[in-house]
C-alpha positions as CSV (number, residue, x, y, z in Angstrom):
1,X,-33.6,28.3,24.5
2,X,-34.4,29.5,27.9
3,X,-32.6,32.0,30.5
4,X,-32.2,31.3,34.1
5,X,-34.5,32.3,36.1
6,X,-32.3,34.2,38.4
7,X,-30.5,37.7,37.8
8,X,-29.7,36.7,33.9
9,X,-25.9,35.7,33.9
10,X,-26.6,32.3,32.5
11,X,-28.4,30.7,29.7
12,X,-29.2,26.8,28.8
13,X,-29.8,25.0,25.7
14,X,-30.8,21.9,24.8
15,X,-28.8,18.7,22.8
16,X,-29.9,15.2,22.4
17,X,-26.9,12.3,22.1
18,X,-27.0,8.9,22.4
19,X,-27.1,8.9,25.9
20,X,-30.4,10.5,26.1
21,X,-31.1,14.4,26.4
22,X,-28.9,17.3,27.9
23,X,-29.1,20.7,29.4
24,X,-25.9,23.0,28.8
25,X,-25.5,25.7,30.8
26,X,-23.4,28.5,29.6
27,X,-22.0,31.5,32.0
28,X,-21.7,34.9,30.8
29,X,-18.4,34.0,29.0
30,X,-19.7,31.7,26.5
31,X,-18.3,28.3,28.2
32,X,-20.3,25.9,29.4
33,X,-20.5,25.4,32.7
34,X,-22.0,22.0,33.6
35,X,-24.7,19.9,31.5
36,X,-27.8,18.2,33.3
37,X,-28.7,14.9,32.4
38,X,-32.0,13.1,32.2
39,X,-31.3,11.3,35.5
40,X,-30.9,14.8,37.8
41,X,-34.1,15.8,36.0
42,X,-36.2,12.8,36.9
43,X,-34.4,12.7,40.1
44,X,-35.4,16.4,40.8
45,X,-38.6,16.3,39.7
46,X,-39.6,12.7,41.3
47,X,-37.9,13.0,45.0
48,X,-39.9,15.6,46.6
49,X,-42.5,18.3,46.6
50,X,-39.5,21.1,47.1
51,X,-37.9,21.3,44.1
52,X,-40.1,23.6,41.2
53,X,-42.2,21.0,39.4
54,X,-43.1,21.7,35.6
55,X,-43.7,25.7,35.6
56,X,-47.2,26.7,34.0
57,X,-46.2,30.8,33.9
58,X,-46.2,32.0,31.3
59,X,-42.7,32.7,29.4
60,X,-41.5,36.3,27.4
61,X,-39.3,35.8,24.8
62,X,-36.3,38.7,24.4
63,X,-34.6,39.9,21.4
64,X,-32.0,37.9,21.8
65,X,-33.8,34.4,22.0
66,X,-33.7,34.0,25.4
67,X,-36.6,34.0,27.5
68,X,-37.9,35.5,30.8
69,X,-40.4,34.3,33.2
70,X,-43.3,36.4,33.8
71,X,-44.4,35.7,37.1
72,X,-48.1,36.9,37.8
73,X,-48.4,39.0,41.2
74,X,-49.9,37.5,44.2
75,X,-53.4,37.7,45.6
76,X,-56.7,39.9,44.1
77,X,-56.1,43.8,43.6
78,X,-58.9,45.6,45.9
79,X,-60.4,47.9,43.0
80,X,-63.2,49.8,43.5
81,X,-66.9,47.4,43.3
82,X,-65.1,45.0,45.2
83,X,-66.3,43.5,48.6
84,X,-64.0,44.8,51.0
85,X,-63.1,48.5,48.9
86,X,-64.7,50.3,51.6
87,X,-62.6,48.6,54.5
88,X,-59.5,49.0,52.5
89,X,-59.7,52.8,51.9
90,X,-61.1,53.2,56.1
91,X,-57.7,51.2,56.9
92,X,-55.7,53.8,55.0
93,X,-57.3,56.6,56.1
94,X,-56.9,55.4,59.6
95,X,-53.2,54.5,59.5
96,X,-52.5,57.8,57.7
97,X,-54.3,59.9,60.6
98,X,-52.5,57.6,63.2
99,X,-49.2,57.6,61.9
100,X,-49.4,61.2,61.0
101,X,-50.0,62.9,64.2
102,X,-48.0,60.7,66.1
103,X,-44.6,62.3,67.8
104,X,-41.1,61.5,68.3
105,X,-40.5,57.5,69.5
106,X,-39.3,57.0,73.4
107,X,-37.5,54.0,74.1
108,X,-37.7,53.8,77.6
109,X,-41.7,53.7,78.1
110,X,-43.6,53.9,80.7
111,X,-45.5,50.9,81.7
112,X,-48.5,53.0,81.3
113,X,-48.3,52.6,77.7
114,X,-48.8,49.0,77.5
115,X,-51.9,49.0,79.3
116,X,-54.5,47.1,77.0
117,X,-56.8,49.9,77.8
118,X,-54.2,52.2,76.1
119,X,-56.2,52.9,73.2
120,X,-57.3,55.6,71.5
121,X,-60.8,55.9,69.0
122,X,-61.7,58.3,66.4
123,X,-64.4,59.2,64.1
124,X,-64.0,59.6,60.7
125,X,-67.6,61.2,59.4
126,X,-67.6,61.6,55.3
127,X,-68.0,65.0,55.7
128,X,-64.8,65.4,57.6
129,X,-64.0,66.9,61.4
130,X,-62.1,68.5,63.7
131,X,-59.4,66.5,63.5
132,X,-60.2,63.9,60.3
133,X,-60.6,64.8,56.7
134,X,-63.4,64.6,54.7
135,X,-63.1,61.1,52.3
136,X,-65.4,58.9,50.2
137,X,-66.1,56.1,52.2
138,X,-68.6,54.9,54.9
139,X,-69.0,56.9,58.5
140,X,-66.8,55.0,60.5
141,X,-64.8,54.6,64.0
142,X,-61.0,53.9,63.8
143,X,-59.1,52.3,67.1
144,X,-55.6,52.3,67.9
145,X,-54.0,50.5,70.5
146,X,-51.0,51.1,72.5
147,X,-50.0,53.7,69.9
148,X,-46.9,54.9,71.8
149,X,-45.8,51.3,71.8
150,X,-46.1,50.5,68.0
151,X,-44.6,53.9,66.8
152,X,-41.4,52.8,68.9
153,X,-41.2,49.3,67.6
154,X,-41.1,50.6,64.5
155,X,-38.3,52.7,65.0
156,X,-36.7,49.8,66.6
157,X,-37.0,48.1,63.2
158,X,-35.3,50.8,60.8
159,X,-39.0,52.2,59.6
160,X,-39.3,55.3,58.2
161,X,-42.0,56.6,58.9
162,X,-42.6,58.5,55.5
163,X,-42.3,55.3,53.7
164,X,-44.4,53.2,55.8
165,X,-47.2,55.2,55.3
166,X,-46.6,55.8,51.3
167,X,-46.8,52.1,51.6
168,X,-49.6,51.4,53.2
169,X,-51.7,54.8,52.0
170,X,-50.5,55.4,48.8
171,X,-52.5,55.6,45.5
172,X,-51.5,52.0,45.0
173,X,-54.5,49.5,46.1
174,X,-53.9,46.6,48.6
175,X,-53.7,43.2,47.2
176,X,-56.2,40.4,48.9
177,X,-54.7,36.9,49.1
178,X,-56.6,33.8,49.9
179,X,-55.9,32.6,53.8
180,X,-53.3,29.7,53.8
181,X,-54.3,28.6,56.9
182,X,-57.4,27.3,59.4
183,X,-57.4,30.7,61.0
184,X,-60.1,32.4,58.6
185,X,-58.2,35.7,58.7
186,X,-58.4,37.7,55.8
187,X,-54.6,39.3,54.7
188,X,-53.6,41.9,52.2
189,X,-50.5,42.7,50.9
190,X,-49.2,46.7,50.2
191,X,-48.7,46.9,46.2
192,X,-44.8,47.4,47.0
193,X,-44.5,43.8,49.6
194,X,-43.4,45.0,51.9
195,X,-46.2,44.6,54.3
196,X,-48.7,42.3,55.2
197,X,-52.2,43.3,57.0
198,X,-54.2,40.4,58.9
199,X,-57.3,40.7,60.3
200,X,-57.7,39.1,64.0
201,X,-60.2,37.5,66.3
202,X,-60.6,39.0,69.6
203,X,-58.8,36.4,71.4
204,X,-55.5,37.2,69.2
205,X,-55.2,40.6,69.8
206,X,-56.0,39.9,73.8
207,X,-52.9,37.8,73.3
208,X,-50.8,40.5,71.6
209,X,-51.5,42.9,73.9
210,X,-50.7,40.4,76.7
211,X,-47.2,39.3,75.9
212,X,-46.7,43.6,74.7
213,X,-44.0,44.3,77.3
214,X,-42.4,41.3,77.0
215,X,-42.3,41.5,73.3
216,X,-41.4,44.8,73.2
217,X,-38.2,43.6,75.6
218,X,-36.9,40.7,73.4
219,X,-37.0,43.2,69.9
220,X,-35.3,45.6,71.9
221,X,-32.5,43.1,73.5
222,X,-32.0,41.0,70.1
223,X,-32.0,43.3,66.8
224,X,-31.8,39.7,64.7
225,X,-34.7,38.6,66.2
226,X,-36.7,36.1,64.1
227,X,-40.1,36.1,65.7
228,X,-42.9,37.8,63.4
229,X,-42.2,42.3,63.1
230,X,-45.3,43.9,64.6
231,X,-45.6,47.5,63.4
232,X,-49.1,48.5,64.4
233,X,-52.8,46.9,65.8
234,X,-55.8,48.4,65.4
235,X,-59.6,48.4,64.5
236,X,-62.2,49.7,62.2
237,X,-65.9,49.5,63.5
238,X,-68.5,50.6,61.0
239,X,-72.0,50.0,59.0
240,X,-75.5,49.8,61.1
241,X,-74.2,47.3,63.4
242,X,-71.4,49.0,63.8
243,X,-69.1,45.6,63.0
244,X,-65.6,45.6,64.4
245,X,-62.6,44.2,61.9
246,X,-59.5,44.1,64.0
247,X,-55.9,43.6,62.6
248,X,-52.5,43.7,62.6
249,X,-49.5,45.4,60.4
250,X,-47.0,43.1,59.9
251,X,-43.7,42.5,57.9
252,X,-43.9,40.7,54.8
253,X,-40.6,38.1,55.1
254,X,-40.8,37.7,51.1
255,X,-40.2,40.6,50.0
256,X,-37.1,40.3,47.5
257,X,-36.2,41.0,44.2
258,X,-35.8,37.2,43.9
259,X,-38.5,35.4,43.1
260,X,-39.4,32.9,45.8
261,X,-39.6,29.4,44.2
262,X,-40.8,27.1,47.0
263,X,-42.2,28.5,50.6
264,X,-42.3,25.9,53.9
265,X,-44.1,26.1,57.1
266,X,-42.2,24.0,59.2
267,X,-44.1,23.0,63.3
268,X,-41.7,20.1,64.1
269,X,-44.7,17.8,63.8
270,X,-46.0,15.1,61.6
271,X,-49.4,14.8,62.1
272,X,-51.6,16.1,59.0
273,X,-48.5,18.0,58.0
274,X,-48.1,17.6,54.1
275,X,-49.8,19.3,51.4
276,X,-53.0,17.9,50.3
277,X,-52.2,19.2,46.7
278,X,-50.6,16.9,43.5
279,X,-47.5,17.5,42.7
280,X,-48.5,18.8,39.7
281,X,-50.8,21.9,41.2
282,X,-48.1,23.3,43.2
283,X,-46.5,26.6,42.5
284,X,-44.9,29.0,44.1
285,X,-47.6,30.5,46.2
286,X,-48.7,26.8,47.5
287,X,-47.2,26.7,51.5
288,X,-45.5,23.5,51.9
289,X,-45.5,21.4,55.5
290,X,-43.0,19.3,57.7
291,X,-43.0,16.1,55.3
292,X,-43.0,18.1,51.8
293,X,-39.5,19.0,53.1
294,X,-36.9,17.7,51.0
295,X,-33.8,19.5,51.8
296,X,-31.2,20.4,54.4
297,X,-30.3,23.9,54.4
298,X,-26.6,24.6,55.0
299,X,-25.5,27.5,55.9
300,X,-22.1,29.3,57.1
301,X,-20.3,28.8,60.1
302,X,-21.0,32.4,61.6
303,X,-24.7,32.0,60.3
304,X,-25.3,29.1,61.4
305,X,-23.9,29.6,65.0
306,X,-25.8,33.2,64.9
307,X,-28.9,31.2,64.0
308,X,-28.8,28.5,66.5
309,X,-27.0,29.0,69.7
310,X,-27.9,32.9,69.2
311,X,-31.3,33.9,67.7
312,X,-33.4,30.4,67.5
313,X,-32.9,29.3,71.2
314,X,-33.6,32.9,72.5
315,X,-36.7,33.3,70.6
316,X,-38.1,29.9,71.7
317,X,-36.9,30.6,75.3
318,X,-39.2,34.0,74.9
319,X,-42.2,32.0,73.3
320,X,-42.2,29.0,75.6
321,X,-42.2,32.0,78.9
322,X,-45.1,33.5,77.0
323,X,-46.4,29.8,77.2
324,X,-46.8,30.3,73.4
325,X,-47.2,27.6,70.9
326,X,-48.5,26.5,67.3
327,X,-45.9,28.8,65.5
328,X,-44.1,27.9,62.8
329,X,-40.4,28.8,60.8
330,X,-41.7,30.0,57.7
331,X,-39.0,29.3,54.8
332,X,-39.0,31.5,51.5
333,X,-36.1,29.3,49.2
334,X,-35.1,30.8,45.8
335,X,-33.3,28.9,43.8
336,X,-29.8,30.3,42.6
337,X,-29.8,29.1,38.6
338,X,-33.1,27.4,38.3
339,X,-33.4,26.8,34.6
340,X,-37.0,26.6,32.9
341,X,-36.4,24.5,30.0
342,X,-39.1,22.8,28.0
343,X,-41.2,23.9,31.0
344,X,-39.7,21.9,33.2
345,X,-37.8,24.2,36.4
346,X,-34.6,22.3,37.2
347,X,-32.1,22.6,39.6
348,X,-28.8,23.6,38.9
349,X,-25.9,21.8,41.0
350,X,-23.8,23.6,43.3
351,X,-21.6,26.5,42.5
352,X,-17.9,26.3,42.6
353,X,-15.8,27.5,45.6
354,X,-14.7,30.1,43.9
355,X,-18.0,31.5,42.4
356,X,-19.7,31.0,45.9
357,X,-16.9,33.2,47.5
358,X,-17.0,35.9,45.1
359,X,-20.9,35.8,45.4
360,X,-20.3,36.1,49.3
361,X,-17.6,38.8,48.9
362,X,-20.0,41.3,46.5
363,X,-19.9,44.7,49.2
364,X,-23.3,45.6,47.5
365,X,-24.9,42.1,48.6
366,X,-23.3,41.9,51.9
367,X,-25.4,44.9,52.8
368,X,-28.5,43.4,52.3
369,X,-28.0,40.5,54.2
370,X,-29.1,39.6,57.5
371,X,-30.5,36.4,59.7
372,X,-33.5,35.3,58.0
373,X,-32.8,37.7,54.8
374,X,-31.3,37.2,51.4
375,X,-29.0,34.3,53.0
376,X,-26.8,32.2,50.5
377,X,-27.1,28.7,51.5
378,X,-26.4,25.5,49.7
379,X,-29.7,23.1,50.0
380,X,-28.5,19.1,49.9
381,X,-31.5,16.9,48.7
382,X,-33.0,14.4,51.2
383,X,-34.7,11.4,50.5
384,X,-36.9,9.1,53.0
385,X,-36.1,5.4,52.8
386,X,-39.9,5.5,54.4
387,X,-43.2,6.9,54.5
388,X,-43.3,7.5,58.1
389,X,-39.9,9.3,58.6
390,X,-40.4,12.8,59.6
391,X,-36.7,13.1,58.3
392,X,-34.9,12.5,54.9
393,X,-31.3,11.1,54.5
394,X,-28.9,13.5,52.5
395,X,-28.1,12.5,49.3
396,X,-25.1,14.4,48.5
397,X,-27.2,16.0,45.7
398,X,-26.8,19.9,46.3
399,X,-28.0,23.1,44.8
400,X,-27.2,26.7,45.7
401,X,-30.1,28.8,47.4
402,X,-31.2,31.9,49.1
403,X,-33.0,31.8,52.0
404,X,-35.2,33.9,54.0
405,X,-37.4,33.0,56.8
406,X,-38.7,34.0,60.3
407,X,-40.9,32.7,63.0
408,X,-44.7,33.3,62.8
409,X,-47.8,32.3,63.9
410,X,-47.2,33.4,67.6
411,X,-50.1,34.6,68.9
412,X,-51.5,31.2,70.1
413,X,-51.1,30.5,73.9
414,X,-51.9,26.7,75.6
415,X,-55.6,27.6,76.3
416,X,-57.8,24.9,77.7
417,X,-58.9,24.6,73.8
418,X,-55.6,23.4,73.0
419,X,-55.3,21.0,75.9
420,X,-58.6,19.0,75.2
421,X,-57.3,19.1,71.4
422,X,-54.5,17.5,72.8
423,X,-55.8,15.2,74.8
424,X,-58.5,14.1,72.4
425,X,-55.7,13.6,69.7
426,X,-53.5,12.0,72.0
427,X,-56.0,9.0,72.4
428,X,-56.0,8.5,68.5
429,X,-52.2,9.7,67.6
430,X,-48.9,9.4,68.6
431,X,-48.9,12.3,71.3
432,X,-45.1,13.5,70.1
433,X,-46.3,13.9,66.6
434,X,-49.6,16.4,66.9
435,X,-48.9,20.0,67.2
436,X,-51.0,20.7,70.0
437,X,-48.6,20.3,72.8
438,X,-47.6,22.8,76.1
439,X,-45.2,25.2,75.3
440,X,-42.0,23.7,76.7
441,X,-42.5,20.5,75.1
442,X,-43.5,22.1,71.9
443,X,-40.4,24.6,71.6
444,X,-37.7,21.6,72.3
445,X,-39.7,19.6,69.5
446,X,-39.7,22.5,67.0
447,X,-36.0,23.2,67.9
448,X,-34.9,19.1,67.3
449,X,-37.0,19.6,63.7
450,X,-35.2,22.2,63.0
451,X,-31.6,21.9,63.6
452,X,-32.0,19.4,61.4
453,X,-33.7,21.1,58.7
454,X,-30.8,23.8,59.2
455,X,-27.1,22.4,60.1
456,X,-23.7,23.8,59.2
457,X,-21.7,24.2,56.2
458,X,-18.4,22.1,57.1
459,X,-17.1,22.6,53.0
460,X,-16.4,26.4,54.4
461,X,-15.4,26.3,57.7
């Protein structure tokens, strides 16, 4: 017997008949729900890259029978002997000084403060100083930049300060994850998720500090933005040559109490954009692209018209004047009731009306939910009658979800790198279907992509 894999209200079990083998589900009441035949699970499993494939973590039993998932934590704990130890306990000890001494936030700043020369360095000797304390790391330089800048973004985005730093500085250790993309950048997450470091080239944080004002302007005007939460940038130089490791505190948009079952990075394009892994090696951690996606996402009428006349075109709008490109809408689905049986994750069909709206009504969840955050969404399956469709046709299959998601990867401006990329490619591939593209054409191709990927909910309007 296994339990669902969600907040524990259901349990499955398994019966063979005649007709082949069967999943019960039962609700909290003792009846059962709905049974899942052979056919959903080889349709589930077979039809796309989205929906959980055989689960490989490792399952705890209870004392009733029923089992729990044991899901192992992302990314490598920095402990003491490893690699980057030092750089870890110079960030902390950096961000604590910043943060720390810094006053109240202004909201209407100067221009001064966005000057990319607005920055300020300090030493942090062993030994301690003036105006450091003494530690046990290396002798090194700490840089912050636009400080007055950063402190009032994150008041703009509801951050305590006292938490932010117990989160970042706390006696906790940063974990290290592997880089999921072709950037290089190193990231580490805080021990409670809820916020990501990266490291940056140069060029990246010349483009931050760029497109500062205007950033600072579209947070400011739209509160549900989706574009990527910037809460600090700044840069550690240290060793004999004095080596400079610059990078930026961001939000982490996965950090839930549900577990995230399937993550997508969706461009609009179609060029190189699937997953090079077998179906078999994916998890929960593997980032899938464009054509992994299986699903339409369908979402209420007020969310769905916040999310597209609203908060998508008004982002784009700000990225495409920023002449910005290459970003992606990252997707974090969890899947409401997804059943580990016989270690195989399956997908439970869709919820009735009535347990949707009582789901939708709970005060307690309401709270908690926002564009982009804990969004209850029903995902219909899609299936491509061919290889080369960017798009799949729905099905009619659906299972209940909760969505988060948020546009990233918006640092990247149309340099002349990205136009000879494009031209090069252009001569060997479709030019629509490469994401190195100018800004305008790229945001109205990311925007087709993904008002399809996203549409409205017509059973609850």
């Amino acid at each position: 017997m296994r339990s669902v894999s969600g907040r524990g209200s259901s349990s499955s079990g398994r019966s063979t008949g005649s007709g082949g083998s069967l999943v019960h589900v039962w609700g909290s009441d003792g009846d059962v729900k709905c049974d899942l035949g052979d056919d959903w699970r080889r349709r589930s499993v077979r039809e796309g890259r989205g929906l959980p494939p055989p689960s490989t973590v490792p399952v705890q039993h209870l004392a009733n029978g029923a089992a729990l998932r044991v899901s192992k934590r992302q990314g490598v704990t920095i402990a003491k002997g490893h690699k980057n130890y030092e750089l870890m306990l110079n960030l902390q000890l950096g961000i604590r000084h910043a943060v720390g001494r810094q006053g109240q936030a202004i909201l209407d700043l100067k221009s001064s403060a966005f000057n990319p020369k607005e920055k300020v360095w300090t030493k942090f000797p062993p030994e301690g100083s003036k105006y450091t304390p003494p530690h046990n790391s290396c002798d090194f330089k700490w840089k912050d930049y636009c400080p007055k800048v950063f402190r009032t973004l994150r008041k703009l985005f509801k951050v305590d300060p006292a938490d932010y730093m117990l989160s970042l500085c706390g006696d906790d250790a940063l974990r290290e994850l592997s880089s999921p993309g072709k950037s290089g950048s190193f990231f580490y997450l805080t021990n409670d998720d809820r916020y990501m470091i990266k490291t940056m080239k140069k060029a990246e944080v010349k483009m931050l500090l760029k497109m500062l004002q205007a950033y600072y302007n579209h947070v400011r005007a739209f509160e549900d933005t989706l574009v990527t939460k910037f809460f600090g940038l700044h840069c550690v130089k240290s060793g004999v040559q004095q080596k400079k490791v610059r990078f930026v505190i961001m939000g982490n948009l996965f950090c839930s109490d549900h577990t995230i079952h399937r993550r997508f990075d969706l461009k609009g394009s179609s060029l190189g954009r699937i997953t090079d892994k077998p179906p078999a090696e994916i998890d929960e951690y593997t980032t899938l692209k464009d054509l992994d996606l299986n699903f339409i996402f369908r979402l209420q009428k007020q969310w769905y018209q916040e999310f597209q006349s609203r908060q998508v075109d008004k982002d784009c709008e700000f990225l495409e004047q920023e002449k910005i490109m290459d970003y992606s809408l990252l997707v974090g689905v969890h899947f409401r009731g997804a059943i580990d049986v016989d270690g195989e994750k399956l997908a439970t069909p869709r919820l009735s009306r009535w347990d949707r709206n009582h789901f939708r009504s709970d005060p307690n969840r309401w709270s908690k939910i926002k564009l982009g955050a804990n969004m209850l969404s029903r995902a219909e399956l899609t299936k491509r009658k061919n290889d080369g469709d960017v798009f799949g046709e729905p099905t009619g299959e659906y299972c209940d979800v909760i969505l988060y998601f948020g546009i990233i990867d918006i640092l990247q401006d149309y340099d002349i790198g990205k136009r000879i990329e494009h031209a090069y490619k252009s001569f060997q591939y479709d030019s629509t279907s490469i994401s190195a593209v100018d800004p305008k054409q790229y945001s109205r191709r990311f925007k087709d992509f993904i008002y399809k990927a996203f549409q409205e909910d017509k059973v609850d309007s």
